[in-house]
N, C-alpha and C positions, 0 to 999 in steps of 0.2 A: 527518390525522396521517401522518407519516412512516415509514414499516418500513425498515431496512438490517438485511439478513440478510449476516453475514460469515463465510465458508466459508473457516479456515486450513490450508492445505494442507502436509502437513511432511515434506521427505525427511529419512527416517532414514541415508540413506549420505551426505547432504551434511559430517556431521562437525560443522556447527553444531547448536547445543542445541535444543533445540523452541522454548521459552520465546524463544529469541533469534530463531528464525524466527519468532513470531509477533508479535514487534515489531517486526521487520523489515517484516513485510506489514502488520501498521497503521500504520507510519510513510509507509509508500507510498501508503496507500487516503488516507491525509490529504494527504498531497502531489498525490496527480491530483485531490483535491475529491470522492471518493469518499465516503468520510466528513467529516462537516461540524461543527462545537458544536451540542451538540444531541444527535447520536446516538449511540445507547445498545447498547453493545457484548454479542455475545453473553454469558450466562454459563459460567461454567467448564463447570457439567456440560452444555450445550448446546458446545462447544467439543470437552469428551469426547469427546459422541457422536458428532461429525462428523468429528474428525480423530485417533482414539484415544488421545489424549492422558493423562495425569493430570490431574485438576481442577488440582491444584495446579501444575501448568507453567504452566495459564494465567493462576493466581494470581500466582505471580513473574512472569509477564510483562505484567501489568495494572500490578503495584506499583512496576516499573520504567516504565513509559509515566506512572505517576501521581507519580513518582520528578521525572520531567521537564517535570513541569507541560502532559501532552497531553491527560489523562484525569482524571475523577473520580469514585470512589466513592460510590453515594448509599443510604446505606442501608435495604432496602427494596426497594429499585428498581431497581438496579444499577449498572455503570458506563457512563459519560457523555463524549461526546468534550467535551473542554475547550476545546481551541482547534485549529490548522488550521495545517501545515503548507502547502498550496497556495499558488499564485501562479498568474496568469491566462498564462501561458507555459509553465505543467507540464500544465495541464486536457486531456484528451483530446480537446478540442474544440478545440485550438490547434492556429495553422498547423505548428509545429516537431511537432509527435505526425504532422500530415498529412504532413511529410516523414519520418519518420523511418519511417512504414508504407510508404511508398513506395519507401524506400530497402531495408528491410528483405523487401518483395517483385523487388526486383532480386536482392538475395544470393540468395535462398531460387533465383529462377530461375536465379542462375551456379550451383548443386549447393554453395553454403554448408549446411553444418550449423547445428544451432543452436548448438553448441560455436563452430566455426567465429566466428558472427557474436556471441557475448560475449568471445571473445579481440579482436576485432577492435574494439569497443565499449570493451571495457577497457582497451585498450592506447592510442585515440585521448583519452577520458576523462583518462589519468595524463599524456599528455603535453602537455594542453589545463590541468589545473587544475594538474599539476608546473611548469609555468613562469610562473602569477600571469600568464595571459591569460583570468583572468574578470573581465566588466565587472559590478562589483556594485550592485544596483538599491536594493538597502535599503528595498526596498516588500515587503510582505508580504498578500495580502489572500486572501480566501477562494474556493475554486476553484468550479467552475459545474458541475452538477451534472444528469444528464438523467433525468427520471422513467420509472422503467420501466427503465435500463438494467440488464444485468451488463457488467462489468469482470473481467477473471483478468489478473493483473500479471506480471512475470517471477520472483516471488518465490513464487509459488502460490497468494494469497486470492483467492476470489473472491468478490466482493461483488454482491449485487442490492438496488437503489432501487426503490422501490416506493410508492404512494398507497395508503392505505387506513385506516380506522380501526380 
């Protein structure tokens, strides 16, 4: 059996709501193939305890993931990833994540900030998908996955894969 332990992590001065940061970082953990169909999302009061949350933020923010057809409810048992946001070019095991760690260890060595390098990110991003220069692949398939890893995204979850029954 599979365990994913997901750690959401939430700044309160970001000005976004919790609820929306915490589907902002499950929308990611499916997009890297962090999370897969299959696995079964912390509960709220496990969500509480880890990120001080209200149960119920992470209620609204299950019902919205389950709103969009990512998740589902089982009752009993809890909630369920449904389906997979990944593509075998978002996986942290793709070559474009090897470049973009490479790239992102040259900033840090010119004295970039982290600020620095999301302005920089965000700015090349709006001017890449602002002018309809993405080639779209229309393939969708489920991301690869390594046992044993953790993952901490730029959104703040951190997720750990694990074996075990």
């Amino acid at each position: 059996m599979v365990v994913v332990i997901v750690e959401y992590r939430i700044d309160r001065r970001s000005g976004v709501p919790a609820f929306q940061q915490i589907v902002q970082q499950t929308k990611q953990a499916l997009r890297l193939g962090v999370l897969v169909p299959g696995d079964r999302l912390p509960t709220a009061k496990e969500v509480a305890a880890t990120s001080t949350v209200n149960p119920n933020t992470t209620l609204k923010a299950y019902r919205e993931l389950e709103r969009e057809g990512l998740v589902e409810p089982r009752p009993g048992q809890g909630t369920f990833v449904r389906r997979t946001l990944g593509r075998p070019e978002t996986g942290t095991d793709s070559p474009l994540y090897a470049e973009l760690v490479a790239w992102m260890s040259k900033a840090a060595e010119a004295g970039l900030e982290q600020e620095d390098v999301a302005a920089l990110v965000a700015s090349a991003m709006e001017k890449q998908y602002a002018a309809g220069n993405v080639a779209a692949t229309g393939s969708t398939t489920t991301g690869s996955t390594t046992t044993g890893s953790t993952t901490t995204g730029p959104t703040g979850a951190t997720t750990t894969r694990s074996t075990g029954e």
